[in-house]
PALUMVEX-612662 format. One line per 8 residues: number of its first residue (from 1); for each residue x, y, z of N, C-alpha, C. Coordinates in pm, 1 decimal. Layout:
// residues N
NUM	X Y Z X Y Z X Y Z  ... .
***
This chain:
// residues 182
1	10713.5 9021.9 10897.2 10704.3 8950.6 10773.9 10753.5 9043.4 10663.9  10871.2 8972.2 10571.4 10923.6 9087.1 10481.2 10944.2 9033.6 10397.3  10864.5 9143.3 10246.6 10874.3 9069.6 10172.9 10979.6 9096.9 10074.0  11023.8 8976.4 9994.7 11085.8 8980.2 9869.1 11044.7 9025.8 9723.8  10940.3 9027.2 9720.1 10902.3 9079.8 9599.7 10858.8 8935.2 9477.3  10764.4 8999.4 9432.0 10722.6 8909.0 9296.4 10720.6 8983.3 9226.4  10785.5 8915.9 9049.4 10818.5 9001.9 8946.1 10647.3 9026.7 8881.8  10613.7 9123.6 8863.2 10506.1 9146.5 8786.2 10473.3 9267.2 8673.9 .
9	10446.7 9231.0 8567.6 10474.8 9377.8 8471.4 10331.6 9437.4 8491.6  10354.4 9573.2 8525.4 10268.1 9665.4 8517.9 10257.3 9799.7 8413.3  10111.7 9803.7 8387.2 10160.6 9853.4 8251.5 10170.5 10018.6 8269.8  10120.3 10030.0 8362.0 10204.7 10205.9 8429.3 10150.8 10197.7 8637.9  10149.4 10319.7 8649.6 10184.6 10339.6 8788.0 10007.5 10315.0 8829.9  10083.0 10204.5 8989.9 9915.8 10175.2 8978.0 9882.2 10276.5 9096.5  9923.1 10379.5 9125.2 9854.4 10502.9 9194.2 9761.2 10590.3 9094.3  9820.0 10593.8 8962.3 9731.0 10650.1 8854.0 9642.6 10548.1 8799.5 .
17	9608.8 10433.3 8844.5 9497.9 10338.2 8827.3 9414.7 10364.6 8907.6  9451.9 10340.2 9034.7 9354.6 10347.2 9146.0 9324.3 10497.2 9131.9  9364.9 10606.5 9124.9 9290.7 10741.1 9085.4 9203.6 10751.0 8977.5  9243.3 10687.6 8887.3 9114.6 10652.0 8746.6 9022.7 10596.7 8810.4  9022.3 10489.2 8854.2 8912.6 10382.0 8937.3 8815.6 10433.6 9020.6  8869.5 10507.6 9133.0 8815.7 10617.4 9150.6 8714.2 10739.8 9152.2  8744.4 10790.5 9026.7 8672.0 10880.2 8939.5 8533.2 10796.8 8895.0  8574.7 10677.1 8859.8 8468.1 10604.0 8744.6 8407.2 10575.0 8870.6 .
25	8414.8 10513.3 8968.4 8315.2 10439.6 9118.1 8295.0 10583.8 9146.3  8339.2 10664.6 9160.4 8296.6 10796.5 9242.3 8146.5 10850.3 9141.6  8169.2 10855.9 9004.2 8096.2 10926.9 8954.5 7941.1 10840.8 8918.2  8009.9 10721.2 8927.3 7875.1 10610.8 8906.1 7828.5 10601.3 9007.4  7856.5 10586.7 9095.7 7793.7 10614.2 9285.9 7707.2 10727.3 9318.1  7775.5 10839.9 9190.3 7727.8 10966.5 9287.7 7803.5 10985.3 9441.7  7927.6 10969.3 9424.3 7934.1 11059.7 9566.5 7955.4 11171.0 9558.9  7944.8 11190.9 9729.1 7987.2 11312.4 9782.8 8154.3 11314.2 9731.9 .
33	8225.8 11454.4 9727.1 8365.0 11477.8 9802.4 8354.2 11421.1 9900.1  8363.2 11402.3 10023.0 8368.2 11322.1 10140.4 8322.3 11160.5 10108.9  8219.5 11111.3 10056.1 8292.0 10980.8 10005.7 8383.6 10918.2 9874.0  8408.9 11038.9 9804.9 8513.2 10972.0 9698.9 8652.2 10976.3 9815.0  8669.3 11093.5 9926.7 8806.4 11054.7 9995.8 8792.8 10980.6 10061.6  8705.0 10953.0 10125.7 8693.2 10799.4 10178.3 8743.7 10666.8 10087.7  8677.8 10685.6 9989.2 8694.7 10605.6 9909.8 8839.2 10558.3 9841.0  8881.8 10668.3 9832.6 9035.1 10660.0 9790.9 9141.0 10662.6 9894.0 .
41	9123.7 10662.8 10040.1 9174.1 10628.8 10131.0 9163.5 10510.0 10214.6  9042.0 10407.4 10140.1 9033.3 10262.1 10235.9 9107.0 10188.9 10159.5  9165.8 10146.9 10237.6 9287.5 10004.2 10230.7 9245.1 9893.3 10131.6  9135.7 9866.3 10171.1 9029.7 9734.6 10154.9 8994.3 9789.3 10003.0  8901.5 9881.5 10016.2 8891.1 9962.0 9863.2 8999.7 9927.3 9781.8  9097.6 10010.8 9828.7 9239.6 9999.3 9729.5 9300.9 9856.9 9685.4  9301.8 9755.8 9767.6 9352.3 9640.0 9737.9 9261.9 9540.7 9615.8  9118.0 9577.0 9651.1 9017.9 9557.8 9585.1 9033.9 9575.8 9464.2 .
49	9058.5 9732.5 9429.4 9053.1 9780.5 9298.1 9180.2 9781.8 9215.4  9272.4 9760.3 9268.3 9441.9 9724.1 9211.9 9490.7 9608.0 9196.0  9399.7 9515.0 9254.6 9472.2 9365.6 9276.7 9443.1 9293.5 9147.0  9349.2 9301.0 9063.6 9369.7 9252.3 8894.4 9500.3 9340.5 8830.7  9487.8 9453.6 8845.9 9612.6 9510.3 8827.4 9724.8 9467.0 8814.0  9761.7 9445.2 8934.2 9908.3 9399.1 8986.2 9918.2 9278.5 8948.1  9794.6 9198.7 8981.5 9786.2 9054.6 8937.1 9798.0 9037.7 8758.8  9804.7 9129.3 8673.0 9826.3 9113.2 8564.7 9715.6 9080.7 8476.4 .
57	9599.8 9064.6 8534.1 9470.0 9027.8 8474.6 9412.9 9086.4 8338.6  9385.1 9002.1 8266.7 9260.4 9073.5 8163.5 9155.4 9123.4 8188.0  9136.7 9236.0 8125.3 9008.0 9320.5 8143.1 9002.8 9337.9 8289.5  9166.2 9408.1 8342.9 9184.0 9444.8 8455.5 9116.9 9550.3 8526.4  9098.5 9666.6 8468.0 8981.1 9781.5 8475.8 8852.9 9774.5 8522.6  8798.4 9671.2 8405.8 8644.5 9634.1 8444.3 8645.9 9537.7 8570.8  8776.6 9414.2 8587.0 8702.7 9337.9 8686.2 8733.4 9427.9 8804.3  8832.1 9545.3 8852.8 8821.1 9606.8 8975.0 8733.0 9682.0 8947.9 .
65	8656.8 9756.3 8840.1 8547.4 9764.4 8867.8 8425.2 9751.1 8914.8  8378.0 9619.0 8889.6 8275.4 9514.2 8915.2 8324.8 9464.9 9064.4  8482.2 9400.1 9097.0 8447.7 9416.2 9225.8 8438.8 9496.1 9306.9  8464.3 9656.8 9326.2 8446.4 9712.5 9382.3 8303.6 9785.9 9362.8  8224.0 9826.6 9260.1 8060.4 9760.0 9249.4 8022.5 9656.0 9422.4  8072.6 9540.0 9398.5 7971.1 9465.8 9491.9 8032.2 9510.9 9598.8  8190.1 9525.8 9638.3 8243.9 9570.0 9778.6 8123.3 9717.1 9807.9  8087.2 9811.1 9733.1 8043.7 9905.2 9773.1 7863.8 9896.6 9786.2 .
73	7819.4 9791.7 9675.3 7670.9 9783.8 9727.2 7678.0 9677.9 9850.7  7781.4 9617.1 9925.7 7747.6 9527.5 10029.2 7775.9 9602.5 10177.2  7883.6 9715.4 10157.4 7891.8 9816.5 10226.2 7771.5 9922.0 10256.9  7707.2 9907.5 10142.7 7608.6 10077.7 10149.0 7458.5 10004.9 10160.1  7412.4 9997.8 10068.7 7250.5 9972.8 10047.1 7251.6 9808.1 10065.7  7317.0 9729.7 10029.3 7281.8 9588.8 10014.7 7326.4 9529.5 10132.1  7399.5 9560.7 10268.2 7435.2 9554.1 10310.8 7359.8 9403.3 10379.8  7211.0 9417.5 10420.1 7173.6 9280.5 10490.3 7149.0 9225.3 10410.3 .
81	7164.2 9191.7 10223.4 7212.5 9046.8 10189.1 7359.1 8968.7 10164.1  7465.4 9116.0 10223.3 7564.1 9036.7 10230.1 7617.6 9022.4 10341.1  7552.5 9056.6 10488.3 7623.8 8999.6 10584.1 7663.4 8872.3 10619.0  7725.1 8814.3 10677.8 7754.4 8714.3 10688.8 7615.9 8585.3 10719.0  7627.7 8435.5 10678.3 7521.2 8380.2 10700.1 7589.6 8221.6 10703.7  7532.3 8156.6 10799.5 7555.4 8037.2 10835.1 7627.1 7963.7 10742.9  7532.1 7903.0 10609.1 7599.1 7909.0 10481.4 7734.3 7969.6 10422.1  7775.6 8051.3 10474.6 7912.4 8122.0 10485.2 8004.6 8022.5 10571.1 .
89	8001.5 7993.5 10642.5 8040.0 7951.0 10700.3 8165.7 7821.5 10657.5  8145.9 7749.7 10568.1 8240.0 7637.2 10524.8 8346.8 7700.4 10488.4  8337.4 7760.0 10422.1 8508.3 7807.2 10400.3 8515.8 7987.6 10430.9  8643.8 7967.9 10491.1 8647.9 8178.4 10483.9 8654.8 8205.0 10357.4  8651.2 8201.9 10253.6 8645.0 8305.1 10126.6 8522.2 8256.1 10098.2  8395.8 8223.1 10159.3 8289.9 8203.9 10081.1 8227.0 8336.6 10039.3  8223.6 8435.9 10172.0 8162.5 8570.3 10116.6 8202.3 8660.1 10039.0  8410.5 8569.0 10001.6 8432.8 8682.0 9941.4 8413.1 8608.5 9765.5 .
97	8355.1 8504.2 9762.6 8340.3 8494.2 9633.7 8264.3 8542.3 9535.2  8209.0 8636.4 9499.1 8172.9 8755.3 9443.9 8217.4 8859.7 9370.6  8341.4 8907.0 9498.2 8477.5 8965.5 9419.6 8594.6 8883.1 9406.1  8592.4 8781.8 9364.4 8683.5 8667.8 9294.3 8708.3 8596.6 9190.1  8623.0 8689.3 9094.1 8643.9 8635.4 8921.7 8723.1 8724.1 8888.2  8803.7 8690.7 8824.3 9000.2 8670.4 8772.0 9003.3 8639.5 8638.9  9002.5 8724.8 8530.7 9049.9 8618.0 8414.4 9207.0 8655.6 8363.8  9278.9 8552.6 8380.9 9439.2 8512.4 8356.6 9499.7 8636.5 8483.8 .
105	9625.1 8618.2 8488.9 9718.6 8719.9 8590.7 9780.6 8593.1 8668.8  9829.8 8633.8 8782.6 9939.2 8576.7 8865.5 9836.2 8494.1 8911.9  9801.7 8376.2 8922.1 9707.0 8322.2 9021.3 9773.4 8346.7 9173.3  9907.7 8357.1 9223.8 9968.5 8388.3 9308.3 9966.2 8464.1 9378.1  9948.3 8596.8 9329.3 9901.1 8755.7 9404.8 9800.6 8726.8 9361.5  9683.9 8683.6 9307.5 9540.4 8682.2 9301.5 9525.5 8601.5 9472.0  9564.9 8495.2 9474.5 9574.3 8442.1 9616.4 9600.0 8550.7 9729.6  9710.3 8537.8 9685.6 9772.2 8668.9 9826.7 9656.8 8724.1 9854.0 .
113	9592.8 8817.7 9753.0 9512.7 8976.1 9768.3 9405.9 8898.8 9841.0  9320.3 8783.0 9818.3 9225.5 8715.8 9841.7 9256.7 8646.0 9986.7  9409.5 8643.3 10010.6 9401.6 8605.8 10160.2 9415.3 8746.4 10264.3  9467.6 8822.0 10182.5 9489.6 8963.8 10249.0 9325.4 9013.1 10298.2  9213.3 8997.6 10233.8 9069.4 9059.2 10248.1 9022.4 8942.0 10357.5  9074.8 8838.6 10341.0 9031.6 8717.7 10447.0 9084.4 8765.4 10592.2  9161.0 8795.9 10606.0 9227.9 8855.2 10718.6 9154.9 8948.7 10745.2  9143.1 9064.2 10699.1 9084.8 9163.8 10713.4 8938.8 9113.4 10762.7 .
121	8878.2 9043.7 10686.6 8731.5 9026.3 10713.8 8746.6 8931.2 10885.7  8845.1 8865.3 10893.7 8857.8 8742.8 11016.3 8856.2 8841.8 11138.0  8946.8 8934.8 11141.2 9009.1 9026.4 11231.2 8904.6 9068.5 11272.0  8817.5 9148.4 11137.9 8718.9 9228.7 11182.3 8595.8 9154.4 11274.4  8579.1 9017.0 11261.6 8522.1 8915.9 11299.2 8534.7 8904.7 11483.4  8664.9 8933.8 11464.1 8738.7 8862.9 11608.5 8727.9 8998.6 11640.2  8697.3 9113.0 11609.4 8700.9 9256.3 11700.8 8598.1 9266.8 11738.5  8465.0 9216.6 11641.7 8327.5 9244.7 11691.7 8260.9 9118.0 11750.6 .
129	8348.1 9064.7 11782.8 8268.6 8936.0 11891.8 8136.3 8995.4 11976.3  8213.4 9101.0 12066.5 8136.0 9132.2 12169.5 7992.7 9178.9 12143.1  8070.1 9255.7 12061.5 7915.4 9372.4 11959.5 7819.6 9328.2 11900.1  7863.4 9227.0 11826.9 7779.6 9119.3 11758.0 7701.3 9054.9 11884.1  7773.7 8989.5 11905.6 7679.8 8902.3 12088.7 7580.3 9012.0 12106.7  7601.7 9112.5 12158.3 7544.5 9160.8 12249.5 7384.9 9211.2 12119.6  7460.7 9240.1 11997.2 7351.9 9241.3 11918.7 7262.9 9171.6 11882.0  7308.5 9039.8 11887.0 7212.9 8916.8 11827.9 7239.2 8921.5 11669.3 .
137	7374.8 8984.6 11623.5 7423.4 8961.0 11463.7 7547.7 8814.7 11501.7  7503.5 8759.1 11383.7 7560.2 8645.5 11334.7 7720.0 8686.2 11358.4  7779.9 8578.1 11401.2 7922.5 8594.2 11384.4 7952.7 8482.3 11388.8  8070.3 8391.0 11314.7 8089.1 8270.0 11324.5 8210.8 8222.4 11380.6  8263.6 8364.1 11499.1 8368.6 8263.0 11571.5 8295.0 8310.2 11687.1  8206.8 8339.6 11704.4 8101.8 8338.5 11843.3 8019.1 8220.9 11805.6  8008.5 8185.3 11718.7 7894.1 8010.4 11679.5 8012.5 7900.3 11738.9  8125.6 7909.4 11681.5 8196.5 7833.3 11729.1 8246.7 7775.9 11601.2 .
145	8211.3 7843.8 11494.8 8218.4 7781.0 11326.4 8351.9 7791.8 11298.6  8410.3 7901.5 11305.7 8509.2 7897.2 11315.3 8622.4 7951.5 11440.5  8745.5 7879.3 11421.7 8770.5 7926.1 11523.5 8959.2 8085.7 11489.7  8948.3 8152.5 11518.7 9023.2 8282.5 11505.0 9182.0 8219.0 11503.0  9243.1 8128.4 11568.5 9390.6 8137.1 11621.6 9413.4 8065.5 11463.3  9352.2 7946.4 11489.6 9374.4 7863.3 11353.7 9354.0 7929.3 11235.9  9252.5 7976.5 11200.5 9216.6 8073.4 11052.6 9361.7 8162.0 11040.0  9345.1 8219.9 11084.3 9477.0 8328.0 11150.7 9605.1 8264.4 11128.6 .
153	9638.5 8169.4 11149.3 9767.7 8100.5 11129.4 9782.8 8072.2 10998.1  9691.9 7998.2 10970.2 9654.5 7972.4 10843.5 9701.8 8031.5 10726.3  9618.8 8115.7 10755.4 9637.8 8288.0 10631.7 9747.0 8357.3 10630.9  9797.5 8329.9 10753.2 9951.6 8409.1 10760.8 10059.8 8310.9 10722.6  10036.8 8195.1 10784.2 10163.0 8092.4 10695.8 10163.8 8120.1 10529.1  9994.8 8123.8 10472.1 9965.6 8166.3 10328.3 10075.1 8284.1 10287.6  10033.9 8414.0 10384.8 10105.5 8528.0 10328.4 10230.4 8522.4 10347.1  10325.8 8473.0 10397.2 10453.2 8455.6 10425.4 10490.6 8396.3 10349.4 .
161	10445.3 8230.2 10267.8 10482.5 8186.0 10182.1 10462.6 8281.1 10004.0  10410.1 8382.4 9994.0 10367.0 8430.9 9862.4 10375.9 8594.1 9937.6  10524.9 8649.4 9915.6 10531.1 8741.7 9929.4 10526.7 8848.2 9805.8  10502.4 9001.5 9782.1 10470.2 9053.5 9657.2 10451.9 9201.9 9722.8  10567.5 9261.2 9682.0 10628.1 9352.1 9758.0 10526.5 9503.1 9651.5  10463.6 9464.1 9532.3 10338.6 9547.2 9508.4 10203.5 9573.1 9565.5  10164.9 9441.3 9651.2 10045.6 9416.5 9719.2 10093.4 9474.3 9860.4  10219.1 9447.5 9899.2 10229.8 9495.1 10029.1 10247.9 9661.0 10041.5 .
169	10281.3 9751.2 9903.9 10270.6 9904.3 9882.2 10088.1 9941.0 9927.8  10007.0 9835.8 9896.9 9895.7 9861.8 9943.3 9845.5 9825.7 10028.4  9852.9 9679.4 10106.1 9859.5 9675.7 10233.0 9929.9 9535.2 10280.1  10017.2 9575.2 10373.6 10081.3 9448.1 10438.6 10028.0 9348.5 10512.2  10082.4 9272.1 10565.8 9977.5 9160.9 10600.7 9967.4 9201.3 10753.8  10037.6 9271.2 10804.7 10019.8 9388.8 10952.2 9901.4 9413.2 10955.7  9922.6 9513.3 10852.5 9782.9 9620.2 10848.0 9639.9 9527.2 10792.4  9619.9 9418.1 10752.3 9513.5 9304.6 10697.6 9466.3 9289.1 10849.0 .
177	9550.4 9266.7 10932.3 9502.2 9247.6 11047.0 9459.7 9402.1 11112.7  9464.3 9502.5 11098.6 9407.8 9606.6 11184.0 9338.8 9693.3 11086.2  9344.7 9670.8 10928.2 9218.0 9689.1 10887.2 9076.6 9706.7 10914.2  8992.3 9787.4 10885.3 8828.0 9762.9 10907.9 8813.8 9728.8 10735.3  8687.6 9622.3 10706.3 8641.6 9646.7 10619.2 8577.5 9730.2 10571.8  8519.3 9834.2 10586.6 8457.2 9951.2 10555.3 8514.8 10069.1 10636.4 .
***
């Protein structure tokens, strides 16, 4: 899948965004060195915190702020009220609606980025079938809720049609699929 590119003005280099971003989640977190490089090396992170960015958004700063806020309390401490839950279940972006307030930008790469984390989250879904089973954790293409080939098609006909050759500097729709969320 290759993309063409979508025109989008950026108002400087978004490697020196996501390094600001960074700093501010690193220092409000309290991390370690070892989790700010973590931090500045996950995919998921990065797409998270750049995608108002790229998307052109107002009060682009604060909202990758705030979503990466909940990406990191659902990762760390909050983790069993945001695992997945039956209720989740109707649509794939239900869990990710949380980090999905947008005000103005491309609604287009706002899509993309939002199908790019869907993938990511599906994949990760369809890797831990087994693990999950064997755990007795919820998974909803082991319920039968949803099913992987279709979602999957789905999201990729999505990303193929809305290509954006800035979102794909951070992750392609390849790597959405061999992503971990955390």
């Amino acid at each position: 899948m290759k993309s063409t590119g979508t025109s989008v003005s950026i108002r400087k280099n978004v490697s020196d965004d996501w390094k600001t971003i960074c700093e501010a989640v690193a220092a409000t977190f309290r991390f370690s060195d070892e989790e700010t490089k973590r931090l500045v090396n996950s995919k998921v992170a990065r797409l998270i915190g750049v995608l108002p960015i790229i998307a052109g958004c107002e009060d682009a700063e604060r909202t990758a702020l705030a979503h990466l806020s909940i990406y990191l309390t659902a990762a760390r401490g909050g983790k069993a009220w945001f695992n997945h839950r039956k209720s989740d279940d109707a649509d794939i972006y239900s869990r990710l609606r949380l980090g999905a307030s947008f005000i103005g930008g491309d609604k287009k790469i706002i899509e993309r980025g939002m199908d790019l984390l869907a993938m990511v989250m599906l994949s990760g879904y369809n890797r831990d079938k087994a693990m999950d089973l064997e755990a007795g954790k919820y998974n909803p293409l082991n319920d039968g809720a949803w099913n992987f080939e279709q979602l999957s098609t789905r999201l990729q006909n999505k990303l193929e049609a809305t290509p954006c050759l800035k979102l794909d500097a951070v992750m392609t729709p390849e790597e959405s699929i061999l992503s971990i969320w955390t």
